[in-house]
C-alpha positions in Angstrom: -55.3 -125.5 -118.7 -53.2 -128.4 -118.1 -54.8 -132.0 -118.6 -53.4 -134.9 -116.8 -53.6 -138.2 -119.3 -51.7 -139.8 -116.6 -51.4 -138.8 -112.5 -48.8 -140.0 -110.1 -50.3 -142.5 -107.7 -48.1 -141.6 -105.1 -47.3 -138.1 -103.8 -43.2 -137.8 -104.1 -41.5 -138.0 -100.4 -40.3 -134.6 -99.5 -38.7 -135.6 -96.1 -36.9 -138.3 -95.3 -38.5 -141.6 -93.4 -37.9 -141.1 -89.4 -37.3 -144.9 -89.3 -34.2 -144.3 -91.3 -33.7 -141.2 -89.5 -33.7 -142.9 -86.6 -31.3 -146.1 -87.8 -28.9 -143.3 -89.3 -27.9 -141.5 -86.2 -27.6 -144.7 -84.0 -24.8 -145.6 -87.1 -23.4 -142.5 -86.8 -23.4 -142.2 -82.9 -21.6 -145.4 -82.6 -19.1 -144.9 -85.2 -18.5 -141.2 -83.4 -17.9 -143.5 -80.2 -16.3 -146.6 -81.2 -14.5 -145.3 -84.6 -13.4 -148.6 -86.4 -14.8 -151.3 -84.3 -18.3 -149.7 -84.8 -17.3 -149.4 -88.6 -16.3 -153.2 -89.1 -19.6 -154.2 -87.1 -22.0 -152.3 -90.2 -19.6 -153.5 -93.0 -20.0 -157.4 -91.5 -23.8 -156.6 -90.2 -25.2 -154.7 -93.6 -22.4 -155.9 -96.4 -21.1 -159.4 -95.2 -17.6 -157.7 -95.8 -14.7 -157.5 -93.5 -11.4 -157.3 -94.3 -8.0 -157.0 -92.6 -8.2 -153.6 -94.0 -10.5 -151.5 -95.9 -8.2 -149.1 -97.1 -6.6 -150.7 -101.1 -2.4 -150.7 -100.9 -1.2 -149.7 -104.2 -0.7 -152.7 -105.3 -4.0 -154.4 -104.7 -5.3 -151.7 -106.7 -2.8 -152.3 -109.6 -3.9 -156.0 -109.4 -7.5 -155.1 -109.4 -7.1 -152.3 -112.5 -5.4 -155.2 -114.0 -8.5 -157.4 -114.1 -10.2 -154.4 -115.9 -11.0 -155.4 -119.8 -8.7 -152.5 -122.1 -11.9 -150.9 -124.0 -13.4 -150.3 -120.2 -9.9 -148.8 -119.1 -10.2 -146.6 -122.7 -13.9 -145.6 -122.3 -13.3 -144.2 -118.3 -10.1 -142.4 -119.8 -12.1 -140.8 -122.1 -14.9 -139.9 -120.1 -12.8 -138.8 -117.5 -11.5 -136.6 -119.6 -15.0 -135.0 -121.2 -15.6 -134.0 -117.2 -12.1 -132.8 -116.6 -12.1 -130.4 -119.6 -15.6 -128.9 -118.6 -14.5 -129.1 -115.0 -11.0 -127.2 -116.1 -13.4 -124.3 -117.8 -15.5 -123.9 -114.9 -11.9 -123.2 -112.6 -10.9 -121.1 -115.4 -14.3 -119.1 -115.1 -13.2 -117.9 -111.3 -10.9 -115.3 -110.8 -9.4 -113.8 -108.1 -9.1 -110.5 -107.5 -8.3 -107.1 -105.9 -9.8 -104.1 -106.1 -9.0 -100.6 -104.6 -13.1 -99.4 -104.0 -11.8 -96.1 -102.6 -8.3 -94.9 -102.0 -6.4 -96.6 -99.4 -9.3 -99.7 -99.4 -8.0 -102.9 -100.9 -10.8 -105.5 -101.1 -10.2 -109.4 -102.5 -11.3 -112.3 -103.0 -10.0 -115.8 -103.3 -10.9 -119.1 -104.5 -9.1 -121.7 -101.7 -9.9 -125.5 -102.5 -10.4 -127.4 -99.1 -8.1 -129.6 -97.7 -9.6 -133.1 -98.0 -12.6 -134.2 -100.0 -14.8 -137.8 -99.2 -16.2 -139.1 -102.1 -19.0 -141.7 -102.0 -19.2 -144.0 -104.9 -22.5 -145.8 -104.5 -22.8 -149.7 -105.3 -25.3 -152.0 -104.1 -27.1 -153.4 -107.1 -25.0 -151.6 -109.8 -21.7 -150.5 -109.8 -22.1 -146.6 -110.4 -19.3 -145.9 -111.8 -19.3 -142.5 -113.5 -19.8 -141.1 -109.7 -15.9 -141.6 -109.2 -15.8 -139.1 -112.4 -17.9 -136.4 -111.2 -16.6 -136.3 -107.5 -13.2 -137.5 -107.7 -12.1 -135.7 -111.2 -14.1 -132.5 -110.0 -12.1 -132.6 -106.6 -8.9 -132.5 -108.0 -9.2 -130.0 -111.1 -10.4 -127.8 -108.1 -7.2 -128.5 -106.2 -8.4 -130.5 -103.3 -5.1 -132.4 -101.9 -6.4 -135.2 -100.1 -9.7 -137.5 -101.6 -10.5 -140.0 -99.9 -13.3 -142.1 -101.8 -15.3 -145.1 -100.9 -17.5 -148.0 -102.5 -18.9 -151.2 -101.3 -18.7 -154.7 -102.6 -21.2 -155.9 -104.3 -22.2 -159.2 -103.3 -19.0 -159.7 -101.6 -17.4 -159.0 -104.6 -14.9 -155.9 -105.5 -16.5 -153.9 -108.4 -13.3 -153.6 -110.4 -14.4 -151.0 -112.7 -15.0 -148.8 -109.8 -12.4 -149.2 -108.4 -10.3 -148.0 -111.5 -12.1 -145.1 -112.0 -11.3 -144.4 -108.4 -7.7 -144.7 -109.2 -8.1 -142.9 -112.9 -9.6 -140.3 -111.4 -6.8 -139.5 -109.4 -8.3 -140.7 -105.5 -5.7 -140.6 -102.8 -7.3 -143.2 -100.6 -9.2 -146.0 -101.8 -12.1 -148.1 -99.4 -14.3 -151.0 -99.9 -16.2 -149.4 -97.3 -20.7 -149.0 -98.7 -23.2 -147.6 -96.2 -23.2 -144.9 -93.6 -20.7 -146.5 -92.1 -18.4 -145.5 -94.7 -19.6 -141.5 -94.2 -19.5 -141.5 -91.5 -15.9 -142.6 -91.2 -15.2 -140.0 -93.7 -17.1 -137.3 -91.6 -15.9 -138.3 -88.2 -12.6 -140.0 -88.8 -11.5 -143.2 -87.2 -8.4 -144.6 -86.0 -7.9 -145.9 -90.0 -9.2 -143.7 -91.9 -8.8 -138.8 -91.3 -11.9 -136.8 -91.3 -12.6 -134.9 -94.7 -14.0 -131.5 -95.1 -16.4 -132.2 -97.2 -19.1 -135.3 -98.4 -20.0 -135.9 -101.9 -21.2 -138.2 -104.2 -25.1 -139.7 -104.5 -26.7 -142.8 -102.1 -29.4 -144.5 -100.8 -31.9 -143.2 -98.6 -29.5 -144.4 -95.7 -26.5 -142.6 -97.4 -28.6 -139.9 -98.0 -29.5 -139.2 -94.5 -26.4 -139.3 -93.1 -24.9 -136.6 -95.3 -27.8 -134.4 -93.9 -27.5 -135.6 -90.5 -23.5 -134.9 -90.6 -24.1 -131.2 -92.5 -22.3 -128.8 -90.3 -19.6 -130.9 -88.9 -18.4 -131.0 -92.8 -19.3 -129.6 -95.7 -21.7 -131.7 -98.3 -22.7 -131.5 -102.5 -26.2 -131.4 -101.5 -29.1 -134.0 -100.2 -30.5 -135.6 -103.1 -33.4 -137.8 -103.5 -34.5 -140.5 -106.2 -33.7 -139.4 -109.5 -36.1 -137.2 -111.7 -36.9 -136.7 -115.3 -38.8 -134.6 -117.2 -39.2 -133.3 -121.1 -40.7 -130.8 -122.5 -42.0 -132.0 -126.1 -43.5 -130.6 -128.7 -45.4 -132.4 -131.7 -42.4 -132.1 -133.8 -41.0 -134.9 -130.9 -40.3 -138.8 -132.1 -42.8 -140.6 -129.2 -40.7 -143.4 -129.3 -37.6 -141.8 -128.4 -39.5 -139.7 -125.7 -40.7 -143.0 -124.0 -36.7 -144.7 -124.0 -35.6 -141.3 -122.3 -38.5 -141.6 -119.8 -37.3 -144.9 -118.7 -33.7 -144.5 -119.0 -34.4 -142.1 -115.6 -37.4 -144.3 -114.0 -34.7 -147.3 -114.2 -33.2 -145.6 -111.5 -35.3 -147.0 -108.5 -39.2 -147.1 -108.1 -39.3 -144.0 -106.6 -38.3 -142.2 -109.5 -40.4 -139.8 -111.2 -41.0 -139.6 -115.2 -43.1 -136.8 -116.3 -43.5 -135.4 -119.6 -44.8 -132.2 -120.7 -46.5 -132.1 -123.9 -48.7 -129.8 -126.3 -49.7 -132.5 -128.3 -52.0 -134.9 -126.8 -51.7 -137.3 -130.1 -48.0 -137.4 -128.7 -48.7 -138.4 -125.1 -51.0 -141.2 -126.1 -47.9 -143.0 -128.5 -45.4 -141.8 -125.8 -48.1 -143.7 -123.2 -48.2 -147.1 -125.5 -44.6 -147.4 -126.4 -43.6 -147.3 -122.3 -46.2 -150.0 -122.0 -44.8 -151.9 -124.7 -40.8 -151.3 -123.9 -42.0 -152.1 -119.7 -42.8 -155.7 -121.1 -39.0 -157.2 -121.5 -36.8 -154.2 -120.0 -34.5 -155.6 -117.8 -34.6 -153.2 -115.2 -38.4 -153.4 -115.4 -38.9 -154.1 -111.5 -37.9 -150.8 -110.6 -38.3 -148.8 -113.8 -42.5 -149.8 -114.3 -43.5 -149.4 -110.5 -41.9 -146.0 -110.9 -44.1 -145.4 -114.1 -46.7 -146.6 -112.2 -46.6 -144.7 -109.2 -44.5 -141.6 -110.2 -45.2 -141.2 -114.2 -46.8 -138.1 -115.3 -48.4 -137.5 -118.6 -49.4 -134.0 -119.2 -50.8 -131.7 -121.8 -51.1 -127.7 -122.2 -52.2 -125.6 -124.5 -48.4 -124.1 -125.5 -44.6 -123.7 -124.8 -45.2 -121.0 -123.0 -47.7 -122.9 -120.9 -45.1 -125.9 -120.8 -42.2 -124.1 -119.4 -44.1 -122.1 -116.8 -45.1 -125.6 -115.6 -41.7 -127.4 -115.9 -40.3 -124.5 -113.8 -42.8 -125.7 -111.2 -41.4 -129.3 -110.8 -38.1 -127.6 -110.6 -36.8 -131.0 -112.1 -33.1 -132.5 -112.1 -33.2 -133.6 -115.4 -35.4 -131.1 -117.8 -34.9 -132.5 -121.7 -36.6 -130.3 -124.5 -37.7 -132.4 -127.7 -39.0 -129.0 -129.6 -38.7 -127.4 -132.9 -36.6 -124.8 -131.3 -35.3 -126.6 -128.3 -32.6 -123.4 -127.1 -35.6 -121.4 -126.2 -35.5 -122.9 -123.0 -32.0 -121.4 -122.2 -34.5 -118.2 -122.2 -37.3 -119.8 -120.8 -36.4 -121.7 -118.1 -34.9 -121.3 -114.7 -35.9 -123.9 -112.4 -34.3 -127.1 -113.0 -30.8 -129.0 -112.5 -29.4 -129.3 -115.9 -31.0 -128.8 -119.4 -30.8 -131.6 -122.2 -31.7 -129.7 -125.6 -32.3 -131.2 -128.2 -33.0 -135.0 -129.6 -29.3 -135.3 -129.8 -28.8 -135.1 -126.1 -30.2 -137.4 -123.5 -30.1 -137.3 -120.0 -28.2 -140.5 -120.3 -25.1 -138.8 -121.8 -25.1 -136.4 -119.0 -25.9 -139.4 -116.4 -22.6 -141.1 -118.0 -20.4 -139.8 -120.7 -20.5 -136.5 -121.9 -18.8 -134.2 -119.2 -21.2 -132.4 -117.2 -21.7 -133.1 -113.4 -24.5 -135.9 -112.5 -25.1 -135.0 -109.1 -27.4 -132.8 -109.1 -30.9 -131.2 -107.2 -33.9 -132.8 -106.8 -37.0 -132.4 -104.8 -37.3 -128.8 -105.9 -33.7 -127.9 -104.9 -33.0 -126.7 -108.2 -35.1 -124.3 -107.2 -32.4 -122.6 -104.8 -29.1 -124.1 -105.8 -27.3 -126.0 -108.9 -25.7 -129.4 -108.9 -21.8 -130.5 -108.0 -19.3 -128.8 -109.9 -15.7 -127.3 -109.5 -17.1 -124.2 -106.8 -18.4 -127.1 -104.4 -14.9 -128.1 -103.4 -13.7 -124.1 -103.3 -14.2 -122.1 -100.6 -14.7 -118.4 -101.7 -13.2 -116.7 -99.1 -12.1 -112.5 -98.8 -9.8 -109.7 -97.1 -9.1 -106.5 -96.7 -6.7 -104.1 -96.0 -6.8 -100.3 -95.3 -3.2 -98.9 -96.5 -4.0 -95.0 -96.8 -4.5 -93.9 -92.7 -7.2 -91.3 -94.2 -9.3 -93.7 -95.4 -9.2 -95.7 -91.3 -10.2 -92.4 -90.4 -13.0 -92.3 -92.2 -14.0 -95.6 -91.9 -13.4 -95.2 -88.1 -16.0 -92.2 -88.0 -18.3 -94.2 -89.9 -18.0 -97.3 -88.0 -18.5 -95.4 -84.9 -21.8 -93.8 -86.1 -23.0 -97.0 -87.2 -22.3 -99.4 -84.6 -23.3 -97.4 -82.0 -27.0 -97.4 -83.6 -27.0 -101.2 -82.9 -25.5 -100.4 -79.4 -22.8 -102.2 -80.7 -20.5 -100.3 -78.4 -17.1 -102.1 -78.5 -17.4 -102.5 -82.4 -17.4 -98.5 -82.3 -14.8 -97.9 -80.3 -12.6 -100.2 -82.8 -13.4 -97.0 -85.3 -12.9 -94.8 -82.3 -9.1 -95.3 -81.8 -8.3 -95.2 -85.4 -9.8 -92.1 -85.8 -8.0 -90.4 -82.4 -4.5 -92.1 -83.8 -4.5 -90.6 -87.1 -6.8 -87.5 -86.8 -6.2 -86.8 -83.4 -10.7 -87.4 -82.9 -11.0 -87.2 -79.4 -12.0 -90.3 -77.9 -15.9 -90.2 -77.0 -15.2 -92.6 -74.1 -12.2 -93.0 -71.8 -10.1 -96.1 -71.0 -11.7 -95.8 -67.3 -14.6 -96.4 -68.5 -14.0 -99.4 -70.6 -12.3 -100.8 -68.0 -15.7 -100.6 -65.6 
């Protein structure tokens, strides 16, 4: 039986505010009417930026790259890299193909990338720049042509290093455009800037809301919330490394949640203490302890087995396993956005440097779906072709019999006239009587 050393104080927000709701699609509705006016109003209104033109020339991205210390330009070279190799095997991993299922039947499939991609690189307080890695790098190992991607300043400034992993990463089109206004831009199109086919990249609440508002005009990753944590430990675990991990996610925002998952209660007590104690000079401490505070969990069970039933019922983003045997949960495990095994691996690599996709499910999506990867930007799309006039016939017959159980009339008669041209069937209906 579970035992809860420490509850959340708040329940986590499943749906999204209706005030912001409500703000989001007056955004969008202008920008749908007025395209770039209604675009320069929210960058001045929300982000005290306005430009002559949003879009980056060539060279004010060279100059801006320029301005970009060397080890930084090394470090997003080579973390650009980590996610283009693992995105490169995931291409790899789908095939197209053709197979003959009876004689005469061809059936394929193919991978098509879309046409143009929008990438949202969040800003704001921090400059988030491994986002341009995961949706820009991902976009073009798939073989998306066009990506447009967009960041805000931040505090009126341009974030630099952003904006060369932007370029790094191989974007088309480059905007200091933050906000909805900038998705929607992307979504809609304006007189500046051609609709995409398809939104990624993480956001606000705002940001967040508008990809689900725009869902169905294009394409999107998925709608994520606040970022989530949570590890599975045993007593083999170090308490003080479990408690830096916990708060590497809660630094997120105060909304995120930190749970751990424990069978040794002697364990959650030092994990409990050393978050106290690390809270007291963290810099990021105003949003990483109110999310302790009101989304930390501390609980303890009885076993593994008990551990991963219940971390399989969060349904996590970020599931770390600090065990004796940490690969179990390969077996284990199903529910959750990405696994961390092991106390060599922290969410934090996957967050930043080690290759994987970041953007991934959270509020129980993982449940039904996986994060961003190479597949998002494909569309898997088939065909088919009937060679051998037999096999029309037969599938003519069929198709007769089994539309005609839906009173699907027309759809039968499709089978109908392949079977009279090739068999000589006689037609169960006559064109008189289509005609009326």
């Amino acid at each position: 039986m579970p035992v809860h050393l420490k509850r959340a104080a708040k329940a986590p927000a499943r749906t999204a505010d209706p005030e912001v709701g409500a703000t989001v699609a007056a955004v969008i509705a202008d920008v749908r009417g007025r395209g770039d006016d209604a675009v320069r109003d929210y960058s001045r209104r929300f982000d005290g930026w306005e430009p002559e033109r949003f879009r980056l020339d060539a060279d004010q991205v060279a100059a801006i790259v320029g301005t970009v210390p060397d080890q930084v330009i090394a470090d997003i070279r080579t973390v650009q890299g980590n996610v283009r190799a693992f995105a490169e095997h995931q291409r790899a991993s789908l095939r197209d193909f053709e197979v003959e299922t009876s004689p005469g039947v061809l059936l394929g499939q193919r991978s098509i990338p879309v046409s143009a991609a929008g990438a949202y690189i969040p800003g704001g307080r921090y400059p988030l720049v491994a986002s341009a890695h995961m949706t820009i790098v991902t976009a073009k190992v798939a073989g998306v042509e066009r990506v447009a991607a967009c960041t805000p300043p931040i505090r009126g400034q341009v974030p630099a290093a952003t904006v060369a992993a932007m370029h790094l990463a191989g974007a088309d089109e480059i905007y200091l455009l933050g906000g909805v206004q900038a998705v929607a831009a992307m979504a809609l199109g304006t007189g500046t800037i051609d609709a995409v086919d398809i939104l990624t990249g993480p956001g606000n609440a705002y940001v967040a809301e508008a990809k689900r508002q725009l869902f169905g005009e294009v394409g999107i990753d998925l709608l994520a919330g606040p970022t989530e944590i949570l590890i599975v430990a045993d007593d083999a675990a170090d308490p003080f490394v479990v408690a830096v991990d916990l708060l590497s996610q809660a630094e997120h925002g105060p909304d995120s949640p930190a749970v751990l998952i424990t069978t040794s209660e002697a364990l959650a007590q030092e994990v409990i203490g050393h978050v106290e104690r690390i809270l007291t000079d963290m810099p990021t401490r105003d949003f990483a302890a109110p999310a302790w505070r009101d989304h930390g969990q501390v609980i303890v069970v009885d076993d593994l087995t008990e551990a991963y039933a219940l971390a399989d019922d969060f349904a996590s983003e970020h599931v770390q396993v600090l065990t004796r045997r940490p690969r179990e949960a390969l077996d284990r495990m199903r529910d959750y956005g990405a696994l961390f095994l092991g106390e060599g691996t922290c969410v934090s690599y996957g967050d930043k440097v080690i290759g994987t996709n970041h953007t991934l499910p959270t509020r129980g999506g993982a449940r039904y779906t996986g994060g961003l990867w190479v597949g998002r930007y494909l569309k898997t799309v088939t065909y088919q072709e009937v060679v051998d006039p037999a096999a029309s016939v037969e599938l003519g017959r069929l198709c007769g019999r089994a539309s005609r159980v839906e009173l699907f009339e027309g759809h039968a008669r499709s089978g109908d006239v392949r079977a009279a041209k090739y068999a000589g069937d006689p037609l169960p209906w006559s064109p008189a009587q289509a005609a009326a």
